[in-house]
N, C-alpha and C positions, 0 to 999 in steps of 0.2 A: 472664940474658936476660929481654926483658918477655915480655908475653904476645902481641905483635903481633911479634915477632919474624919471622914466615913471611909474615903480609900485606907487613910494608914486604922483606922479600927479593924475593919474589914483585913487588913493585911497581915495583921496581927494576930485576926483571930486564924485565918488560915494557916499562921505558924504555929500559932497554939495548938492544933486540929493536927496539922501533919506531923509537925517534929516531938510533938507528943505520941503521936501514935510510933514514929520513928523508935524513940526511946524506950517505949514502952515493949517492942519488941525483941530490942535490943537486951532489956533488963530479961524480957523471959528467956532469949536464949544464954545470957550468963547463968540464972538459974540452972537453965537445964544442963553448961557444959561444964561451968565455975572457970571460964576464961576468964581472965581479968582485961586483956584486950576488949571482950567483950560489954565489961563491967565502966570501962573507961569512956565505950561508944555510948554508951547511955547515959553515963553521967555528962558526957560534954555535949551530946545534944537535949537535955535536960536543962543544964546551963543556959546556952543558946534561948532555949524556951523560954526559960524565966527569966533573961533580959530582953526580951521580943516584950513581955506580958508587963514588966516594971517598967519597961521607957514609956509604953503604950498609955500607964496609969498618970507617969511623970509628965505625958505630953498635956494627957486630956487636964489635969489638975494644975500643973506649975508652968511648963513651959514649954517650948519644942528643943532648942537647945538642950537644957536638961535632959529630956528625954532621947534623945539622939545621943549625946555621951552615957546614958547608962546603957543604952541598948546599943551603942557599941563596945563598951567595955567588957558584958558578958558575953557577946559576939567572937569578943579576939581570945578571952579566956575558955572561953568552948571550943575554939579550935586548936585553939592548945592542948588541952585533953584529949581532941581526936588525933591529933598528930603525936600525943604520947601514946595512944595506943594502938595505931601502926609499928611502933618501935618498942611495944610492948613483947616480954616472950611469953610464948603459948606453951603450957607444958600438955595439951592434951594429946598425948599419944596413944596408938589404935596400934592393941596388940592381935592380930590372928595367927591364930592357933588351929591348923590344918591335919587333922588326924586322919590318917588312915586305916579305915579297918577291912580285913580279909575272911 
């Protein structure tokens, strides 16, 4: 093991921790609007997660190179998804309907 061995665990688990919960809220509000923008932000920091979590496994078990090209491969493939769902279209539209009564 190197000597940074507990920083990058530790580092890892704090992305597992945050960009999980990221996700995680992301996914309930697709639930709750059915945006698919929505749906895109959660799967690409999802992504991101679980190559944070697989380089982390591939460092402590095989190698740190290894581990450094997986968890940057899912890295650039996660922002990919988030950059497709900025460029995603949103069809939720907000109809009000203003009635007046006398």
């Amino acid at each position: 093991m190197t000597d940074y061995a507990l920083f990058i665990a530790a580092s890892n688990a704090a992305t597992l921790v945050t960009g999980g919960a990221v996700a995680m809220l992301a996914y309930r509000a697709f639930r709750r609007t059915g945006s698919p923008a929505l749906r895109a932000v959660a799967a690409g920091f999802a992504i991101i997660v679980a190559g944070s979590v697989l380089g982390g496994v591939a460092h402590l078990l095989r190698s740190v190179a290894l581990g450094v090209a997986i968890q940057s491969s899912f890295t650039a493939g996660g922002f990919a998804v988030l950059l497709y769902s900025l460029y995603t279209e949103t069809n939720t539209t907000t109809t009000i309907t203003v009635g007046w009564s006398e």
